[in-house]
DRENDREN-642656 format. One line per 2 residues: number of its first residue (from 0); for each residue x, y, z of N, C-alpha, C, CB. Coordinates in steps of 0.1 Angstrom, whole numbers. Glycine has a CB too. Layout:
N
NUM) X Y Z X Y Z X Y Z X Y Z; ...
***
This chain:
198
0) -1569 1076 1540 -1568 1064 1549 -1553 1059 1547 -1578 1053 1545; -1546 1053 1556 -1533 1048 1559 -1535 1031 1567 -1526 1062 1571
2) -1528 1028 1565 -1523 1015 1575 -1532 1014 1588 -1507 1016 1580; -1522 1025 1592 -1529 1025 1608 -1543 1028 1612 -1523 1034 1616
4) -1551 1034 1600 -1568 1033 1598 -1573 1024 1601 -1574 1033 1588; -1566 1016 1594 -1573 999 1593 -1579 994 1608 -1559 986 1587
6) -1594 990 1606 -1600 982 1620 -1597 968 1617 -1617 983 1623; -1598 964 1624 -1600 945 1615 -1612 942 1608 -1602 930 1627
8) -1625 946 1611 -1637 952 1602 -1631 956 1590 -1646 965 1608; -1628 967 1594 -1624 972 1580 -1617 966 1566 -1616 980 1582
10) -1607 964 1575 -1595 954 1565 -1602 941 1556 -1582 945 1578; -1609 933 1571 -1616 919 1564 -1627 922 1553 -1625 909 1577
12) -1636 933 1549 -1643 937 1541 -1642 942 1533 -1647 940 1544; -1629 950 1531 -1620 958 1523 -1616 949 1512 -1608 964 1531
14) -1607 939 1516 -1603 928 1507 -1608 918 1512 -1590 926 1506; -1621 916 1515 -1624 902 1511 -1618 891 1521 -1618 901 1497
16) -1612 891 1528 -1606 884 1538 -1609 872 1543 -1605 889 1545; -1609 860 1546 -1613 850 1551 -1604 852 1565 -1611 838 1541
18) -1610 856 1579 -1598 857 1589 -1604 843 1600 -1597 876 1597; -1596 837 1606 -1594 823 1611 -1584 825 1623 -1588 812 1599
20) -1589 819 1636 -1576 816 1646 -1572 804 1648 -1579 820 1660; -1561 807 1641 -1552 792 1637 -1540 792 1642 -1548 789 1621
22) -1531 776 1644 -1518 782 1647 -1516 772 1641 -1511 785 1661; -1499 777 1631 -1493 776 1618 -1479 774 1624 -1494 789 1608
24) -1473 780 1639 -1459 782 1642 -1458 765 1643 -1456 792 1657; -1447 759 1639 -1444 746 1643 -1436 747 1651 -1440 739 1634
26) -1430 730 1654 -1419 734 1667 -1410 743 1667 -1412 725 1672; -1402 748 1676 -1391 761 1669 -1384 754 1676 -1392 780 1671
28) -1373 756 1674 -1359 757 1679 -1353 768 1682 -1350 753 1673; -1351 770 1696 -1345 781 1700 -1329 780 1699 -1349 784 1715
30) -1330 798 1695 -1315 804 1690 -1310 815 1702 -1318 814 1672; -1296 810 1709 -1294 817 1717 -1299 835 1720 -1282 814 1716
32) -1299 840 1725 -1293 856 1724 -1281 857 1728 -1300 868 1731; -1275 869 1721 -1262 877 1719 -1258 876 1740 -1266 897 1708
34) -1250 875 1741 -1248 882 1756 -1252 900 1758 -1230 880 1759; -1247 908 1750 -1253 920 1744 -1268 926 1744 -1251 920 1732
36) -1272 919 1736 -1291 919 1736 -1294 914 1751 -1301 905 1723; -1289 900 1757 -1292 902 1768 -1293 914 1779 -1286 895 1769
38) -1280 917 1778 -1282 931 1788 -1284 944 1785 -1272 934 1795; -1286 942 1769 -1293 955 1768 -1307 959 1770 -1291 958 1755
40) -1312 944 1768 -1327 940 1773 -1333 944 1788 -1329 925 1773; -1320 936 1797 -1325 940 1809 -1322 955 1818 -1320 928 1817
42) -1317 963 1808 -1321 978 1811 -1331 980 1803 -1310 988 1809; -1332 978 1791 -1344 982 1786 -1358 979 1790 -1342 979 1774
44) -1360 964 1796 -1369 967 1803 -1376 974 1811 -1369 962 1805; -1367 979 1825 -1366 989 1831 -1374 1001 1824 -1353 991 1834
46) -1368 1006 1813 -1365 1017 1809 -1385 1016 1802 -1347 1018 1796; -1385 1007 1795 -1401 1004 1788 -1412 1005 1798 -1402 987 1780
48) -1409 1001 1809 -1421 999 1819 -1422 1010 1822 -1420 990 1831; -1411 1019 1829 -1406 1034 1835 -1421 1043 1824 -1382 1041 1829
50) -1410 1043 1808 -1423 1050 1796 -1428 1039 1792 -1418 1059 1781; -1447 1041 1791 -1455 1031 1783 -1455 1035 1776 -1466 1026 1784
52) -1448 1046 1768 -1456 1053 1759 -1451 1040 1742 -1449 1073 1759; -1458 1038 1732 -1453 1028 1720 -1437 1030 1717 -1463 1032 1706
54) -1431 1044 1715 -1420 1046 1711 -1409 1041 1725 -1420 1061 1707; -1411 1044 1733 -1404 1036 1747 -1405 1024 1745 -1410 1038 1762
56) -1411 1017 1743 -1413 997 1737 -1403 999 1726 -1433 988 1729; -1407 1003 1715 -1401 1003 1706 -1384 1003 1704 -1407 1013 1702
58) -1383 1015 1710 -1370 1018 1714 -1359 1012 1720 -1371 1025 1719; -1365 1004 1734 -1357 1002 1742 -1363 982 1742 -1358 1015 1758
60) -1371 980 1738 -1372 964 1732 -1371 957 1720 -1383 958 1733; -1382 964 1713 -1387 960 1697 -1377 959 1688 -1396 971 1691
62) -1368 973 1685 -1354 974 1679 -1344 964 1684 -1348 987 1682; -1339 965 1695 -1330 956 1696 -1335 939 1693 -1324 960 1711
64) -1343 938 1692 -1341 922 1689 -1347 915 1678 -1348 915 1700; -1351 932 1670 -1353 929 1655 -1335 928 1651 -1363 945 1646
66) -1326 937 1657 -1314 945 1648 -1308 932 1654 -1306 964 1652; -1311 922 1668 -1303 908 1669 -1307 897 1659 -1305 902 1682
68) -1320 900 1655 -1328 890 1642 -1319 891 1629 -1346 896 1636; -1316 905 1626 -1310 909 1613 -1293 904 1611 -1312 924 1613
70) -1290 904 1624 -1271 903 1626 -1274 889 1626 -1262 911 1643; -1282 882 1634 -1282 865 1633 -1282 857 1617 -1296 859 1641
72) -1293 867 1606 -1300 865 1597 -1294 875 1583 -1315 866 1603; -1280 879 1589 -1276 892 1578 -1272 887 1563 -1261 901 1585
74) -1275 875 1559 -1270 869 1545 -1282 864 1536 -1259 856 1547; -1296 872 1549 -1305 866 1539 -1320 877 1542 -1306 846 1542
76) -1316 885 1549 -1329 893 1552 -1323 907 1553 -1337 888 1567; -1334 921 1557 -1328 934 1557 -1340 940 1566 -1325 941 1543
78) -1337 947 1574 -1345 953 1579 -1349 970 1580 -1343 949 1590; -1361 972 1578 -1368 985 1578 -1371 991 1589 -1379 985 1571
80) -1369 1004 1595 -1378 1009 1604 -1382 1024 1601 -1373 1007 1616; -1394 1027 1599 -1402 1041 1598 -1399 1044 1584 -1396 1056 1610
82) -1405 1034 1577 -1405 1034 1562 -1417 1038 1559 -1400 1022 1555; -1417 1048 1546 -1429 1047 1535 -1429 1037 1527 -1429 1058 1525
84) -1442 1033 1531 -1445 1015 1522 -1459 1020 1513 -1449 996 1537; -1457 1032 1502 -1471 1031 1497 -1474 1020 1486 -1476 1045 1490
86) -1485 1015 1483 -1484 1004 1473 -1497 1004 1466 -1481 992 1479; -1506 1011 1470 -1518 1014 1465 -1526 1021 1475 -1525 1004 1460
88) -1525 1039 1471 -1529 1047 1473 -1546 1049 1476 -1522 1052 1464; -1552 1043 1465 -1567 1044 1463 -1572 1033 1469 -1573 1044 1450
90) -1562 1020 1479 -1571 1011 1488 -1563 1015 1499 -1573 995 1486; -1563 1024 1501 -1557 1031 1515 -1545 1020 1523 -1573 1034 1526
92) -1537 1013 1510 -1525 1007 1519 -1510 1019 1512 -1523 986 1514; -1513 1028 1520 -1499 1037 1521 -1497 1040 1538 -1501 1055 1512
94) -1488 1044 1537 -1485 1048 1551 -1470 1043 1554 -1496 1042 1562; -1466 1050 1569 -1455 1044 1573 -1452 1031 1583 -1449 1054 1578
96) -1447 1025 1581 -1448 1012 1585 -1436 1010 1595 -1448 1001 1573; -1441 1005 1610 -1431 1005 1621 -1419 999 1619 -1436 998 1631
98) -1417 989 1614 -1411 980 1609 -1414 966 1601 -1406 978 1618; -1407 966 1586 -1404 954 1577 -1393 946 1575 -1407 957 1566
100) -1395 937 1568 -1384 928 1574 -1383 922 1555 -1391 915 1591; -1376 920 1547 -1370 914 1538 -1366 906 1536 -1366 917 1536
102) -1366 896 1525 -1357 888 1523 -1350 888 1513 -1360 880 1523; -1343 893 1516 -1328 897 1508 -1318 904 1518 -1330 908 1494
104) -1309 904 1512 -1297 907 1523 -1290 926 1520 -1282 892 1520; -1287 929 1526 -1283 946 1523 -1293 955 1515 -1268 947 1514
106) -1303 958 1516 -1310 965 1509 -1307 978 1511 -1322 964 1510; -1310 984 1501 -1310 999 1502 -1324 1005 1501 -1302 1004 1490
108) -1334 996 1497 -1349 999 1489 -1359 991 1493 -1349 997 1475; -1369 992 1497 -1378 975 1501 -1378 967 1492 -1393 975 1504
110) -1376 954 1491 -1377 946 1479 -1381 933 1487 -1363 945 1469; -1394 925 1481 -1398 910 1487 -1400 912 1504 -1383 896 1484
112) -1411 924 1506 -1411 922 1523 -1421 910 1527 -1416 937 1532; -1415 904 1534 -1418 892 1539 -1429 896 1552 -1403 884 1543
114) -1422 902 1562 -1429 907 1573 -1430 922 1580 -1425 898 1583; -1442 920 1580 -1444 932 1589 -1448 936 1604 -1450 939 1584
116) -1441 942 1612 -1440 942 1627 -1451 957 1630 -1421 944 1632; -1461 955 1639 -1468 967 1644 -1465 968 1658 -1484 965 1642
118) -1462 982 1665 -1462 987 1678 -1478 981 1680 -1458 1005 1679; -1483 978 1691 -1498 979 1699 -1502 990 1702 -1498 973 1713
120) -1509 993 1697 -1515 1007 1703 -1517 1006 1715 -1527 1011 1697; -1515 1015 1724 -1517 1013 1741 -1514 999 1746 -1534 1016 1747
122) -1507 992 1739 -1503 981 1745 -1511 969 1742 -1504 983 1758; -1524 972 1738 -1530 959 1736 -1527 955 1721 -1544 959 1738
124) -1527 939 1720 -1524 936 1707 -1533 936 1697 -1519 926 1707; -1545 935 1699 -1558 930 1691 -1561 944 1685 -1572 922 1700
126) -1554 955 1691 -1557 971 1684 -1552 974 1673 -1553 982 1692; -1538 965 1671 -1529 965 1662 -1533 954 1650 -1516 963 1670
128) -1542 949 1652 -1543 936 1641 -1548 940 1628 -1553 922 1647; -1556 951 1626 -1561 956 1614 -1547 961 1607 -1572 968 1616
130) -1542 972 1615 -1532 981 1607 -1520 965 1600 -1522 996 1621; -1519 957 1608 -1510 942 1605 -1516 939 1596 -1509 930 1615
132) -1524 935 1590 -1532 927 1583 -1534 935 1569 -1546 925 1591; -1533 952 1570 -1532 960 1562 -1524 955 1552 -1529 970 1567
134) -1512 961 1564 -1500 960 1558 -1494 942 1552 -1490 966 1569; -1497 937 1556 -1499 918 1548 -1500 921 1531 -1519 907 1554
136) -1517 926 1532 -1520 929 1520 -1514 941 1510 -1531 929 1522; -1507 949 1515 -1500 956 1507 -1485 948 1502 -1499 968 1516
138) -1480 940 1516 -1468 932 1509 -1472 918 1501 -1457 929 1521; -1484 912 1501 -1487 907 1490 -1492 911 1479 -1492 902 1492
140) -1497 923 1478 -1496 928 1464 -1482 936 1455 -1509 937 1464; -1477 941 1466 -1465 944 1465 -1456 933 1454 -1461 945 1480
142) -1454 923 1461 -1446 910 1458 -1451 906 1445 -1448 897 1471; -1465 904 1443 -1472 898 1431 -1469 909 1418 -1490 896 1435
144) -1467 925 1421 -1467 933 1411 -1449 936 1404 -1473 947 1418; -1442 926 1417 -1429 926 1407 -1422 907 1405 -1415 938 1416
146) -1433 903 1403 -1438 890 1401 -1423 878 1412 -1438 888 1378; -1427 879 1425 -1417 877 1435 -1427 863 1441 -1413 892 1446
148) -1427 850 1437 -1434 843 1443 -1429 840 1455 -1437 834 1436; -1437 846 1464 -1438 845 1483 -1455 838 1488 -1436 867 1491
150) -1454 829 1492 -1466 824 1494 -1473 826 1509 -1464 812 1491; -1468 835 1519 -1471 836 1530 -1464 851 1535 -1468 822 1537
152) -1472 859 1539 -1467 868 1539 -1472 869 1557 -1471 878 1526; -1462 877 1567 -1460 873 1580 -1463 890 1586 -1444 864 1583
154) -1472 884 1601 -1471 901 1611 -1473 901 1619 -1477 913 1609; -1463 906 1627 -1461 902 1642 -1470 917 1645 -1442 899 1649
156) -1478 913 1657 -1485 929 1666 -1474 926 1678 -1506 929 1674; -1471 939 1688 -1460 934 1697 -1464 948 1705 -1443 932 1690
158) -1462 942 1719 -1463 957 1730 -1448 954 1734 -1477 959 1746; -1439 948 1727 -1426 944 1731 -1420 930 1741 -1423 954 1737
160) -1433 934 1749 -1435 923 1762 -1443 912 1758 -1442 929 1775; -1457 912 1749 -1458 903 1743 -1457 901 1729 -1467 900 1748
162) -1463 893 1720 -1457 897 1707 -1466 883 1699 -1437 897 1706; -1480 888 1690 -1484 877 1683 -1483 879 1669 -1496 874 1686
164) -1486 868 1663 -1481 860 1652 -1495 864 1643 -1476 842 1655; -1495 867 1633 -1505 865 1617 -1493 859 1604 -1513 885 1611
166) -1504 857 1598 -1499 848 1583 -1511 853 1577 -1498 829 1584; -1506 854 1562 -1517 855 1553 -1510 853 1536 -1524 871 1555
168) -1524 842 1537 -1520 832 1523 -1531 838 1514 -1523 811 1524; -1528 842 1506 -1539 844 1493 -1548 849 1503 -1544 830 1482
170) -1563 845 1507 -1571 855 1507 -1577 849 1524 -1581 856 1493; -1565 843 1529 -1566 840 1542 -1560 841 1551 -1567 833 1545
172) -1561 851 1564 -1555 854 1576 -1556 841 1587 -1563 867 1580; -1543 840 1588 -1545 828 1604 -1538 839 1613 -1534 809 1605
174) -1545 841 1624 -1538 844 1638 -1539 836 1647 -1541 855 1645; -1523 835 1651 -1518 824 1659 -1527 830 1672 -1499 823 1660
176) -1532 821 1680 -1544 823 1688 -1532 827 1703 -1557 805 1689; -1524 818 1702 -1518 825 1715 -1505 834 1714 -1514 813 1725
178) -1504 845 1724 -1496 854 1729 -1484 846 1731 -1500 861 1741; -1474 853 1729 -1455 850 1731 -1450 858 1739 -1445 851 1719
180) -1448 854 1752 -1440 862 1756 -1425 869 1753 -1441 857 1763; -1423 875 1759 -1404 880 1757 -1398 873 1760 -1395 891 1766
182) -1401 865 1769 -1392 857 1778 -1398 845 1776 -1390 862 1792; -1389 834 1772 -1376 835 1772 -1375 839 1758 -1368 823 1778
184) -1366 845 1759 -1361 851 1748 -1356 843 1737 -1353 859 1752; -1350 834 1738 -1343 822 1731 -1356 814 1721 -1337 811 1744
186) -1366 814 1726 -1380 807 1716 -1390 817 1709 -1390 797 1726; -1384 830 1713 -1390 841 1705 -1379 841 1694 -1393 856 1714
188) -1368 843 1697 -1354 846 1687 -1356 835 1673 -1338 840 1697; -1362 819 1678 -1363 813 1671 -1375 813 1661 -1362 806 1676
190) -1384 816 1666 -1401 826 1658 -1392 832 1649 -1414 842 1670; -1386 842 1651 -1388 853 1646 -1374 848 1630 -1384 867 1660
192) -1370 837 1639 -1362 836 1625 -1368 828 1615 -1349 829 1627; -1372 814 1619 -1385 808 1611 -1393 813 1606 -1393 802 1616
194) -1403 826 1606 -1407 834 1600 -1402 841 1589 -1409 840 1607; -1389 843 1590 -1380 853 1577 -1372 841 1569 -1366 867 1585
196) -1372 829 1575 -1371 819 1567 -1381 810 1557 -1367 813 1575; -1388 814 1562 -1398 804 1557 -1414 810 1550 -1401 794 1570
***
């Protein structure tokens, strides 16, 4: 079993889970985008609708406005993508993980992952919430085994175009009940920093 095994069944029973539709996002403050991300976006849109396929999102959305998160946020976070994150083998949290997100700045190695980002499977988000939720609990046990007190560990599901929010505290999942759009882009930019801040 891997990450991406994980049902939400599964996961919530696996560890025990208390899972809840809550919302936790407070007000945000939106953070411009780059002029750059801007127009790299609006070809990449194009380009994402053209291929549905997950790696087309990925590619031509998902990346770029993680790699604008990281350049905005580069003195205090690091970012992963198509990493091996095993952390316990015998509860089936190994696997490779779309993208993690750190707090710490220049890594070379995962250290304190804060969040973790899931492609949608076919697009929908709720397909992706087990393998998210997985991975939560691997970066909370992760964090606890090199004694890193993080009290909220964060995961975004994303088909690029929309993009929701989980949290998980000790032995409780909140999903933020509503969808985020892309646009505007400026109050996603701000999510996404409040999250690796906080």
């Amino acid at each position: 079993m891997s990450y991406s095994s994980f049902t939400l069944e599964e996961v919530e029973l696996r560890f025990d889970l208390q899972l809840q539709a809550a919302s936790f996002l407070p007000e945000i403050s939106p953070i411009a985008p780059s002029e750059l991300l801007n127009r790299y976006l609006e070809r990449g849109l194009i380009l994402a609708k053209r291929n549905v396929s997950e790696k087309a999102r990925s590619e031509f959305l998902v990346a770029p406005i993680l790699l604008e998160l990281e350049t905005l946020l580069t003195d205090s976070i690091s970012l992963f993508s198509g990493e091996d994150f095993t952390v316990d083998r015998s509860l089936g949290l190994n696997g490779i993980c779309d993208f993690l997100i750190a707090r710490a700045p220049a890594q070379l190695m995962i250290k304190a992952p804060v969040i973790a980002v899931v492609e949608a499977k076919r697009g929908v988000l709720r397909d992706g919430w087990g393998q998210c939720i997985a991975e939560l609990v691997a970066a909370q046990k992760f964090n606890l085994q090199r004694h890193q007190e993080i009290p909220y560990t964060y995961g975004i599901v994303t088909s690029g175009l929309l993009w929701q929010f989980i949290r998980l505290s000790g032995s409780t999942v909140s999903i933020e009940p509503d969808e985020i759009s892309l646009q505007p882009l400026d109050h996603l930019l701000g999510i996404l920093a409040w999250l690796s801040q906080n």
